[in-house]
C-alpha positions in Angstrom: 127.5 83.2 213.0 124.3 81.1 213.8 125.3 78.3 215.8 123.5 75.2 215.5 122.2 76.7 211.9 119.3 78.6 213.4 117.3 80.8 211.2 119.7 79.8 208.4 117.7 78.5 205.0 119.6 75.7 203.8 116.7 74.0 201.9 113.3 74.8 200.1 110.6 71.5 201.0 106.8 71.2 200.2 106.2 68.7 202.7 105.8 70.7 206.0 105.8 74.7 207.7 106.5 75.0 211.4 105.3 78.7 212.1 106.6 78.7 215.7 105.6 82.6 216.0 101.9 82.1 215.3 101.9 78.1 216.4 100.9 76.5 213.1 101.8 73.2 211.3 101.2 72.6 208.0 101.7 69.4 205.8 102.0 69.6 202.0 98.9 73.0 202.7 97.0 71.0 205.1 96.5 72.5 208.7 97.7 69.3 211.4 94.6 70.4 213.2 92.2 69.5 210.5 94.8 65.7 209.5 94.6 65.0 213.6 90.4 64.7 213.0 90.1 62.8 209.9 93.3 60.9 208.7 95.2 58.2 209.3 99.0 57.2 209.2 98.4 56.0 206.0 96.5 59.0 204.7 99.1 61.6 206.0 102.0 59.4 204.6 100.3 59.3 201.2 100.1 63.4 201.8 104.1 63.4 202.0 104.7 61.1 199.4 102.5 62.5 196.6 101.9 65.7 197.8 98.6 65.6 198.1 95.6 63.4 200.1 94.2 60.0 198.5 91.6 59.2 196.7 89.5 55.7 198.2 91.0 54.0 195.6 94.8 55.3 196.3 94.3 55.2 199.9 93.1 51.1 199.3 96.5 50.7 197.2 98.6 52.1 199.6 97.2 50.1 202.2 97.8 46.9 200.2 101.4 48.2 199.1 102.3 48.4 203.4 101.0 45.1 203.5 102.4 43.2 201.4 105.7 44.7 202.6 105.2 43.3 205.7 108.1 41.0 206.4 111.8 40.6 207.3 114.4 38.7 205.4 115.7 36.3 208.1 119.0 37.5 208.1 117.6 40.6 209.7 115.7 38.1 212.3 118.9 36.5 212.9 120.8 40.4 213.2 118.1 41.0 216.0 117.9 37.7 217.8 121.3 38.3 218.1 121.6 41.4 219.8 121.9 41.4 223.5 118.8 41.5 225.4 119.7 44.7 227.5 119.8 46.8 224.1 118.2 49.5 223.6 115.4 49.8 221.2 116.3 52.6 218.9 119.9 50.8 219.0 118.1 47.7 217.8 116.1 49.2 215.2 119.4 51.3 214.0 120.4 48.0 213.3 117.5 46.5 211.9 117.7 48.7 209.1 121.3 49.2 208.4 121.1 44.8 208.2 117.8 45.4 205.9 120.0 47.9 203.8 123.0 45.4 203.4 123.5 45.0 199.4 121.4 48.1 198.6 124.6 49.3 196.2 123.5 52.5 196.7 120.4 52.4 194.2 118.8 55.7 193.9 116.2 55.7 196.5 112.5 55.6 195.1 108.8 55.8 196.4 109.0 51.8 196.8 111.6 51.5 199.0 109.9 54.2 201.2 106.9 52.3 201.3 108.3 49.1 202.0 110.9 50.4 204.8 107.8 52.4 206.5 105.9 49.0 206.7 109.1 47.5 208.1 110.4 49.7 210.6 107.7 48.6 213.2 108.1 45.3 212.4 111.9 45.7 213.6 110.4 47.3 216.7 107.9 44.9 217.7 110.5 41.7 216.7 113.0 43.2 219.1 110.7 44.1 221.9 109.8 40.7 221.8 112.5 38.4 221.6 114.2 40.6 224.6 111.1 39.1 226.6 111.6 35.6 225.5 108.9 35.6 222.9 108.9 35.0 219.4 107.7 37.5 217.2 104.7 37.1 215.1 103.5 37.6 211.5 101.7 41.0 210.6 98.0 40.6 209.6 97.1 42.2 206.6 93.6 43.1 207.5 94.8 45.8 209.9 96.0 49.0 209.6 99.2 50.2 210.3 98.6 51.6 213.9 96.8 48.2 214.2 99.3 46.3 213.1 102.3 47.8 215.2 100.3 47.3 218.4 98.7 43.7 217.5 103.1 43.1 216.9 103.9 43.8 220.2 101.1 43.0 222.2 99.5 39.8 220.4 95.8 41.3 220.8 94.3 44.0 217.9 94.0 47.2 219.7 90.4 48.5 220.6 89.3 51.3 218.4 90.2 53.5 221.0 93.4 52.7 220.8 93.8 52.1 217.2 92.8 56.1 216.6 94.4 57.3 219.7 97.7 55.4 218.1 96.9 56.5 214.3 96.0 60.5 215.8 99.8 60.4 217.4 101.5 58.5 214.0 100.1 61.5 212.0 101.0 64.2 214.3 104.7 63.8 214.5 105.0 62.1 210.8 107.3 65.5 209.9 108.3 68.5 211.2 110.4 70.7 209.2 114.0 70.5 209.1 114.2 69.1 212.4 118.2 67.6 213.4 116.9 63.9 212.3 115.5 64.5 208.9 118.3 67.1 208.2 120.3 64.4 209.1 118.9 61.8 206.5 118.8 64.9 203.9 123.0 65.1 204.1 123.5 61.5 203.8 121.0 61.6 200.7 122.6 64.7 199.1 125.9 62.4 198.6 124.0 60.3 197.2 123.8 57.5 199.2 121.2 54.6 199.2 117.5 55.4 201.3 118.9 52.9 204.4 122.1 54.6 205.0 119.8 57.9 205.2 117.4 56.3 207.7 119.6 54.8 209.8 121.5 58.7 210.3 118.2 60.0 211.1 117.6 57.1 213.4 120.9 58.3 215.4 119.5 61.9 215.6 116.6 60.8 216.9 117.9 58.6 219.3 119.4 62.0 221.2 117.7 62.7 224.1 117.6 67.0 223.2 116.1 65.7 219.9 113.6 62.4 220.7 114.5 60.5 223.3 113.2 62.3 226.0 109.1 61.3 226.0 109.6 58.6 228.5 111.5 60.6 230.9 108.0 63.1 231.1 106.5 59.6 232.5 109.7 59.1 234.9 108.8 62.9 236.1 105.2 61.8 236.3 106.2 58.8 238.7 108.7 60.5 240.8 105.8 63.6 241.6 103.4 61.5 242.7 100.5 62.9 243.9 99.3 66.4 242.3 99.8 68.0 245.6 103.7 67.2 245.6 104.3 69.0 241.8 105.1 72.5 243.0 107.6 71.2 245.6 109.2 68.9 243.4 108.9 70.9 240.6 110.7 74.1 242.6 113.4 71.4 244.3 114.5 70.3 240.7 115.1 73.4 238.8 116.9 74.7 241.9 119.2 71.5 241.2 119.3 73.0 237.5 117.7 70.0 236.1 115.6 70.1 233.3 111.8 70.0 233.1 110.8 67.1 231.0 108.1 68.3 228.2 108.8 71.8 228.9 110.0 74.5 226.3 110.9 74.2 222.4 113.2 75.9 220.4 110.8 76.6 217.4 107.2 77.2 218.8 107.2 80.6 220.9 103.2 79.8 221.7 101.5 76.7 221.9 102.6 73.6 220.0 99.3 72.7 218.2 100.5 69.3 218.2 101.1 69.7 222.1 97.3 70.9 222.3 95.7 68.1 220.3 97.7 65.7 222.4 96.0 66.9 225.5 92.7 66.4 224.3 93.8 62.8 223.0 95.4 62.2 226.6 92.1 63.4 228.6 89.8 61.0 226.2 92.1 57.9 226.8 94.5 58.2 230.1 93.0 57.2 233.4 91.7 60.0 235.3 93.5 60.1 238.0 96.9 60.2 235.5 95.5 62.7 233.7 94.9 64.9 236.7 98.2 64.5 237.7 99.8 65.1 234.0 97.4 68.5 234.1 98.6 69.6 237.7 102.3 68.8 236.5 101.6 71.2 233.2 100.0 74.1 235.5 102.6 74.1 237.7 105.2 73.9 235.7 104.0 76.4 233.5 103.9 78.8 236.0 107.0 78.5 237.8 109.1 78.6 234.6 107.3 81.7 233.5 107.8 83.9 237.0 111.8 82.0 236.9 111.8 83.1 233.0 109.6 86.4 232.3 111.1 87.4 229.1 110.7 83.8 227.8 107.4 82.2 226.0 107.2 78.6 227.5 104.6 76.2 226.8 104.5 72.3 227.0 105.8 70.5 223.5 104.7 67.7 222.1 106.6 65.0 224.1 104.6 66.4 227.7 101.4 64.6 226.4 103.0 62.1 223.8 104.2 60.0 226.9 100.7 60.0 228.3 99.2 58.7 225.2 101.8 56.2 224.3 101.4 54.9 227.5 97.8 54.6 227.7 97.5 52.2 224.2 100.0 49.9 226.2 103.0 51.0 224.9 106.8 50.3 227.2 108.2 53.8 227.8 111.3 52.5 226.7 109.9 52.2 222.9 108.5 56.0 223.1 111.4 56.9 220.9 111.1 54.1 218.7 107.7 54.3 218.2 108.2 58.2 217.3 111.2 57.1 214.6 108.0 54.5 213.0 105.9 57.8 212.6 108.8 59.9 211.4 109.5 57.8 208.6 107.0 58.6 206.5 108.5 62.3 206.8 111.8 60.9 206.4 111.5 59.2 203.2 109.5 62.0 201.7 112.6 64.2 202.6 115.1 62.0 201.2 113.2 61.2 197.7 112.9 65.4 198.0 116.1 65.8 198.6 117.4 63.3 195.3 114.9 64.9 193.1 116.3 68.2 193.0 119.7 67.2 194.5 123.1 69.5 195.3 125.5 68.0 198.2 124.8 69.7 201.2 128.2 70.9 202.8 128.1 74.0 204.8 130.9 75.9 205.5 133.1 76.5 209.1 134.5 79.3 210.6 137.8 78.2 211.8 138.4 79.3 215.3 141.8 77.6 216.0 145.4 78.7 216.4 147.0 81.2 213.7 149.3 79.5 211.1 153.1 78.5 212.3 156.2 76.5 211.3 156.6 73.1 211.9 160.2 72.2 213.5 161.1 69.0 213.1 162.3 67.2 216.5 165.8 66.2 215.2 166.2 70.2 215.6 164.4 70.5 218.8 
């Protein structure tokens, strides 16, 4: 038996190859190395989508399309203003777009509704974030991007460039990843078939889990409680003897570098403080080190979450909307699963080993 599936083929996909062994990620035959340099959210979505990168004139229609999607129905508004204040983001946007999905009558999902949910998942975010703040959320501008966009939501000020490619670089680099637990997730719910929400919001819920993506601001939390560079070897030593997990550290499919890990670093050194990055480095180095003499026969190396909390936090982002922010890049890798999924559909239902007690008679208590 595999547990937890591993190494088991359960489905054939186009969109996305994790080579683990030789630390290579392609989308739809496109290294991520050579996506990171030249395209945008909006190019690599189009990549999943179609299968293959935009012309101008696509890439300009596409743009337009996530623009003029742009909104919320105020019932959603209402759904969010509503929630308590102390929520949790990926709870809010889990319900966000089961209240955008309400009356969906399980219509067969289709490239529009993927475009239009992608546009409106941030807006969820950035609504959420700030009403729980006290402020009143404000309407998207259609003359930036959608990196843009997201952080002129939240923030009320259009990102620098800086920010706008250090934000776009990240939105491409975890936009999919194989059969990871999420978008398995959202491929089950679609195999029944069910409508796109439903599948989104059970990818959402994966997501939410802090072994599959809630875990990028923790690595900051780490960060804090270090300190100084000079403290990471003691701390670091002092919590694995308390059998606590490094934050950042190890993944089950890459057995060398993540490349998506590496690019991150070179984003994080170009737009983190200094001093930050310094520490984040000395943190990495040490780490690295101690797990491997702790854990010879093991290949360890940071994953994509280490340096993902350094650049989310550098283009202003709360740590407490890592995860969320990581579910509006995911969905482009989502959708294109799910329309995958119902285009060549069979219900996924894997079978069980049963491990429990051997057959026996039931007595009935008036003979007991």
């Amino acid at each position: 038996m595999n547990k937890g599936l591993e190494d088991i083929v359960v489905a054939q996909t186009k969109l996305s190859r994790v080579d683990g062994d030789n630390g290579t990620l392609i989308f739809c035959g496109y290294d991520i190395r050579e996506l990171a340099r030249f395209a945008t959210f909006e190019d690599a979505a189009y990549l999943l989508w179609h299968n293959e990168l935009p012309t101008r004139a696509q890439l300009t229609a596409l743009k337009q399309q996530l623009a003029d999607a742009r909104g919320l129905p105020d019932v959603v508004l209402r759904v969010l203003r509503d929630l308590p204040r102390d929520t949790a983001p990926m709870d809010a946007l889990r319900t966000g777009v089961s209240a955008l999905g309400a009356g969906s009558q399980l219509a067969r999902p289709n490239l529009a509704q993927a475009i239009a949910l992608t546009a409106q998942v941030p807006l969820i975010v950035a609504a959420f974030d700030r009403m729980r703040r006290g402020r009143e959320p404000l309407a998207p501008r259609a003359d930036l991007d959608h990196a843009a966009n997201y952080l002129y939501l939240l923030s009320g000020t259009a990102p620098t460039s800086t920010q706008n490619r250090a934000l776009n670089t990240y939105l491409v680099l975890l936009a999919d990843h194989g059969l990871n637990a999420s978008t398995f997730a959202a491929r089950v719910v679609a195999s029944t078939l069910s409508d796109l929400h439903s599948s989104i919001v059970a990818a959402i819920g994966a997501l939410k889990g802090p072994l599959h993506g809630g875990a990028p601001s923790r690595v900051l939390d780490m960060l804090d409680a270090i300190g100084a560079p000079a403290n990471a070897e003691t701390w670091i030593r002092a919590a694995l003897a308390r059998k606590e997990r490094l934050m950042g550290f190890g993944h089950r499919m890459y057995k060398t570098a993540d490349p998506r890990a590496e690019i991150l670093r070179e984003l994080a050194c170009a737009t983190c403080a200094p001093e930050f990055f310094a520490r984040a480095q000395m943190v990495e180095e040490t780490g690295l080190r101690i797990l491997r003499a702790q854990k010879p026969g093991e290949r360890l190396y940071t994953n994509v979450e280490f340096y993902s909390a350094a650049v989310l936090n550098a283009v202003g982002l709360p740590r407490d909307l890592f995860t969320a922010t990581f579910a509006v890049s995911r969905m482009a890798g989502w959708t294109a699963h799910v329309l995958e999924q119902v285009a060549d559909n069979r219900i996924i239902r894997p079978d069980a080993e049963y491990v429990g007690r051997a057959p026996s008679s039931v007595i009935s208590l008036d003979n007991q």
